[in-house]
TORTOR-988328 format. One line per field, with one value per residue (C-alpha): residue number from 1; x negated, z negated, y; residue in one letter. Coordinates in Angstrom, 1 decimal. Layout:
<pts>
num	c(NUM | ...)
x	c(X | ...)
z	c(Z | ...)
y	c(Y | ...)
residuo	c(A | ...)
</pts>
This chain:
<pts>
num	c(1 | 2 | 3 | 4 | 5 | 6 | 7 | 8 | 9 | 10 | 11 | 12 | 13 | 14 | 15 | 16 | 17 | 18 | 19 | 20 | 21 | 22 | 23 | 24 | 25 | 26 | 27 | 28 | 29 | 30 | 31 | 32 | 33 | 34 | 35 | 36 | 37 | 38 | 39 | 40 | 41 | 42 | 43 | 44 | 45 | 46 | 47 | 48 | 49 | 50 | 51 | 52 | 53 | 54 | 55 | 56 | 57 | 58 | 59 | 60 | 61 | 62 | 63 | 64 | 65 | 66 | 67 | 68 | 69 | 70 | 71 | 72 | 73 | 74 | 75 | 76 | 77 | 78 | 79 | 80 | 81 | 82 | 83 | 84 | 85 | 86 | 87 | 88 | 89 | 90 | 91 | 92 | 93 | 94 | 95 | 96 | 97 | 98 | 99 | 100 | 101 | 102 | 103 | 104 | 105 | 106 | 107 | 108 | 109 | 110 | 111 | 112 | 113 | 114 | 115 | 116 | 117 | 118 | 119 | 120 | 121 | 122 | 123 | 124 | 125 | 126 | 127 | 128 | 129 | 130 | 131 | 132 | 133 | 134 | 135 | 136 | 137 | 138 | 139 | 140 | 141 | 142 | 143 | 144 | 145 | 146 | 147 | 148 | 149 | 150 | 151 | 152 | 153 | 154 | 155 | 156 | 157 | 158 | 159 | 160 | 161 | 162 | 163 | 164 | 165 | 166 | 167 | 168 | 169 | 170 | 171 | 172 | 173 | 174 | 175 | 176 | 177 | 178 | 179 | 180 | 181 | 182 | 183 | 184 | 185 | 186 | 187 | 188 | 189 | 190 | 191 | 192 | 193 | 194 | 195 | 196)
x	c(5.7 | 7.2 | 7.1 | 4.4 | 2.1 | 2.6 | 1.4 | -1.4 | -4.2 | -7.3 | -7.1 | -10.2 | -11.3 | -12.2 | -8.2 | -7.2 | -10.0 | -8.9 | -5.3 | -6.4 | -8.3 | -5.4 | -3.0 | -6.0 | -6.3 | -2.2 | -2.6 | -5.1 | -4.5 | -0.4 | 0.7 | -0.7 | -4.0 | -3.7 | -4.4 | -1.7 | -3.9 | -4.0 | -0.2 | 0.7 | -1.9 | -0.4 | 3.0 | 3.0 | 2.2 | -1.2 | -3.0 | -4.2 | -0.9 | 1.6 | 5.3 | 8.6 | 7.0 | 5.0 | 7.7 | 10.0 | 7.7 | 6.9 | 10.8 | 11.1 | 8.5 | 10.0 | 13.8 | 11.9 | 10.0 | 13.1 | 15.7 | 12.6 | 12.8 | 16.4 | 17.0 | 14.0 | 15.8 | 18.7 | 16.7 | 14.7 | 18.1 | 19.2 | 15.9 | 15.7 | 19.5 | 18.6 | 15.6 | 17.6 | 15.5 | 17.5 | 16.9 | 14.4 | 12.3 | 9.1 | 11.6 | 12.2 | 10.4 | 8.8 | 11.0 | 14.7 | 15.9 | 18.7 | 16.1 | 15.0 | 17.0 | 15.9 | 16.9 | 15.1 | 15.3 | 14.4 | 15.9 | 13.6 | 13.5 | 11.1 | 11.2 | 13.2 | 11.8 | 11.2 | 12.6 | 11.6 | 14.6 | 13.5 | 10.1 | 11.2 | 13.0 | 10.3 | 8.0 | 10.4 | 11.2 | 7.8 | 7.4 | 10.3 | 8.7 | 5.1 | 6.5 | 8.1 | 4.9 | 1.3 | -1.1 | -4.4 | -6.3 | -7.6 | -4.3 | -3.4 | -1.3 | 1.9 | 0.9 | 2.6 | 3.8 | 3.4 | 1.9 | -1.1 | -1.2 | -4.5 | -5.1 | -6.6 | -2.9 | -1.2 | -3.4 | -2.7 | 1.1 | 0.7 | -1.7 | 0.0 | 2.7 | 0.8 | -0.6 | 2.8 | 4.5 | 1.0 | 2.0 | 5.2 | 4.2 | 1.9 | 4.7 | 6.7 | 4.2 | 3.7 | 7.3 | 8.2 | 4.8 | 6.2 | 9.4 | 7.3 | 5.3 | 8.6 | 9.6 | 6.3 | 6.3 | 9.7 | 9.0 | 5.7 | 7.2 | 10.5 | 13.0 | 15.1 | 16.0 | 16.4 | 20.2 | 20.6)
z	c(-15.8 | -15.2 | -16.8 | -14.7 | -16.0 | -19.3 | -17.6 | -19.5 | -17.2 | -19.8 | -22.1 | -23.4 | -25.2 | -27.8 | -27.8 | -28.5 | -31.1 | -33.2 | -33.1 | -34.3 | -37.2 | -38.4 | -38.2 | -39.7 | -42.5 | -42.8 | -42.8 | -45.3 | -47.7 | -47.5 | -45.1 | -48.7 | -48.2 | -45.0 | -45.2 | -44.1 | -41.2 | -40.1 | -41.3 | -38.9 | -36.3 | -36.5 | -36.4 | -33.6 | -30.5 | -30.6 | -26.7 | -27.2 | -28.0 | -25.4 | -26.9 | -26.8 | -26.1 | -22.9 | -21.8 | -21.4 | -19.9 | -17.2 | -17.0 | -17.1 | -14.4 | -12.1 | -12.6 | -11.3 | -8.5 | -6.9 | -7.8 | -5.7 | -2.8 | -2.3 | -2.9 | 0.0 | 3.1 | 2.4 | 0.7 | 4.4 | 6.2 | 4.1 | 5.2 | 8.5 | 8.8 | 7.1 | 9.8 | 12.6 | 13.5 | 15.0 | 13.5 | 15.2 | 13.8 | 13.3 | 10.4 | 8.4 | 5.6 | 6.5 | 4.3 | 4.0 | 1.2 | 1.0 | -0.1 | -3.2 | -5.8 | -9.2 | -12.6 | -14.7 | -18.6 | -20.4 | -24.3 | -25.1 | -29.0 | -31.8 | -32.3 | -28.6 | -27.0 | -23.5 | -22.3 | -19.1 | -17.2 | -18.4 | -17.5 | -14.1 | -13.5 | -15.2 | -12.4 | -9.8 | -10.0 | -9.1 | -6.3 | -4.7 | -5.2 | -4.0 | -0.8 | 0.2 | 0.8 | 2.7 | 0.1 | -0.2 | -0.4 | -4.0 | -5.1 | -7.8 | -7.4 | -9.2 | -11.6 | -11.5 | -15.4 | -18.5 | -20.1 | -22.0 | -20.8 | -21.1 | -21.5 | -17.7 | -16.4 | -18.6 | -17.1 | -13.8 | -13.7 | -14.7 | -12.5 | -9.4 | -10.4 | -9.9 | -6.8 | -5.4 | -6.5 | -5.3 | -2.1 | -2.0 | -2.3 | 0.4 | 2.7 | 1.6 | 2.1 | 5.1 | 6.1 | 5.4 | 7.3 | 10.1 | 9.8 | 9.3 | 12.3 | 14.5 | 13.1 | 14.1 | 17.2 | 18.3 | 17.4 | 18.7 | 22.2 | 21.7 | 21.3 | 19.1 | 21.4 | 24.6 | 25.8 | 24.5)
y	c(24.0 | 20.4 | 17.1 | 16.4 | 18.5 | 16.7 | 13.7 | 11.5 | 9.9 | 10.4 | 7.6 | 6.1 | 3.2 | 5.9 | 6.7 | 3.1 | 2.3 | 5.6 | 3.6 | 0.3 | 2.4 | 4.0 | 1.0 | -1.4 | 1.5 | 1.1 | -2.8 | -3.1 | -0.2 | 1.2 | 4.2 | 6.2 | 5.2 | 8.3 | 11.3 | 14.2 | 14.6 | 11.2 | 10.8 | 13.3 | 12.0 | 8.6 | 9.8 | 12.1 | 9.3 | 8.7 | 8.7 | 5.4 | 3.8 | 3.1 | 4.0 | 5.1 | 8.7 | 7.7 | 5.6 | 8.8 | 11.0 | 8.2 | 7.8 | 11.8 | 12.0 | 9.5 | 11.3 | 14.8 | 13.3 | 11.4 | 14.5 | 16.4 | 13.7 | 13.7 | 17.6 | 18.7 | 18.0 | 19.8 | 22.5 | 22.8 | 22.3 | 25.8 | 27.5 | 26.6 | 27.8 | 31.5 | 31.4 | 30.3 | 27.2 | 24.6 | 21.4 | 19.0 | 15.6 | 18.0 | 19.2 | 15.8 | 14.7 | 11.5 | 8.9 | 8.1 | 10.2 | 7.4 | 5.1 | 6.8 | 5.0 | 4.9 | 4.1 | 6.0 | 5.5 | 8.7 | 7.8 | 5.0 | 5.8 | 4.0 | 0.4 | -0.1 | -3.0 | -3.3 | -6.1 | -7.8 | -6.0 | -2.9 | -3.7 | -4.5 | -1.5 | 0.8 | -0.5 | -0.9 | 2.7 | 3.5 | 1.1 | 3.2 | 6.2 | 4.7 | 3.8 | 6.9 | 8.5 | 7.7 | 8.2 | 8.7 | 5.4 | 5.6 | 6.0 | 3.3 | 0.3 | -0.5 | -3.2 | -6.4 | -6.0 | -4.3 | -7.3 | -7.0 | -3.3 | -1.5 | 2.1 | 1.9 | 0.4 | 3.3 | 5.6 | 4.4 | 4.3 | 8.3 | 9.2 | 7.5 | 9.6 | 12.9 | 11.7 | 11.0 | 14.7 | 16.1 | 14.5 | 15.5 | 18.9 | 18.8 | 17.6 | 20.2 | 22.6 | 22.0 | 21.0 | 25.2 | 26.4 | 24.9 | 26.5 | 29.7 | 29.0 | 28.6 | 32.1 | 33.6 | 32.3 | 33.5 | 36.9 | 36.8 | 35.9 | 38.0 | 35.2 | 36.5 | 39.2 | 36.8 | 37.2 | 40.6)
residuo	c(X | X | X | X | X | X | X | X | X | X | X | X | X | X | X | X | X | X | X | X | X | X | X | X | X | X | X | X | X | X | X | X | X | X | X | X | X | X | X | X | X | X | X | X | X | X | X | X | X | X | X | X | X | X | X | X | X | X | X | X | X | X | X | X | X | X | X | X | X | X | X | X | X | X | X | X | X | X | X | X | X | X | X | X | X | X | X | X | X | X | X | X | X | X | X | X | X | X | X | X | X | X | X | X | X | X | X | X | X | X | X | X | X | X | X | X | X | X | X | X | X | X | X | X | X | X | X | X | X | X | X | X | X | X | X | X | X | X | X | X | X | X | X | X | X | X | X | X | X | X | X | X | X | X | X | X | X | X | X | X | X | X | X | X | X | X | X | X | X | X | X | X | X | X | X | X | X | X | X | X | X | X | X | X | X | X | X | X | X | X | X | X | X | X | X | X)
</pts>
């Protein structure tokens, strides 16, 4: 399991409105007023609020996917090596693993505020990692800025994150079938045996 499995795309309205009851119930009547479910409800990162917890798991999520990017071609360089493939374009992953340079924060902590540096390199980090990749169509934008962030931008920037290690899967996928396919084809033919 990785951190993107953990990813959250399935925020409601429902989601947000059960936060604004719990913080109008803490507003109007004390954090007492709670009961110990909805104490630890509230307490534990509520879906519908957007904080320090979804933050690191964006920033978590975007450390894995580059650390994926930039590992894969040497990772096929290794297998086509122990296959015996000589190395040819058909082989490369179709971005510049040089390009994926990210700075992602992973220990935002309660109360940090994200400043508009932060903000900018939150969401420049995934326009590097948007651009690597062609993918599909409906795949979501990068949004311009966190401000007035809804639970449809929050699940956005998450889900464009799956697409893009869904991708990158599917490259790599078929990246080592082709390497496989080389393989078969020199035995099939008797290759490996040519010069013998």
């Amino acid at each position: 399991m990785s951190i993107i499995d953990n990813l959250v795309y399935d925020r409601t309205q429902a989601d947000v409105d059960r936060v604004f009851t719990l913080k109008n119930k803490i507003l109007t009547e004390g954090l007492s007023s709670l009961s110990a479910e909805e104490k630890t409800e509230y307490m534990a990162g509520m879906k519908g609020a957007y904080n320090y917890g979804d933050m690191n798991r964006v920033g978590q999520a975007v450390a894995y996917i580059a650390n994926r990017m930039t590992s894969l071609p040497g990772q096929l360089a290794a297998y086509r090596a122990e296959k015996g493939v000589a190395d040819d374009p058909i082989y490369q992953v179709p971005y510049d693993p040089s390009s994926v340079v990210v700075a992602a924060k992973t220990n935002w902590a309660m109360g940090d505020t994200p400043t508009q540096s932060l903000v900018k390199a939150y969401l420049n980090n995934l326009t590097v990692l948007r651009k690597q990749l062609t993918l599909p169509p409906d795949a979501p934008l990068v949004p311009s800025s966190l401000d007035n962030l809804t639970f449809s931008t929050a699940n956005n920037i998450e889900y464009l994150l799956y697409v893009i290690d869904t991708t990158l899967t599917e490259v790599e996928t078929e990246l080592y079938s082709k390497i496989d396919r080389t393989v078969d084809a020199f035995a099939y033919v008797g290759l490996y045996n040519c010069g013998e």
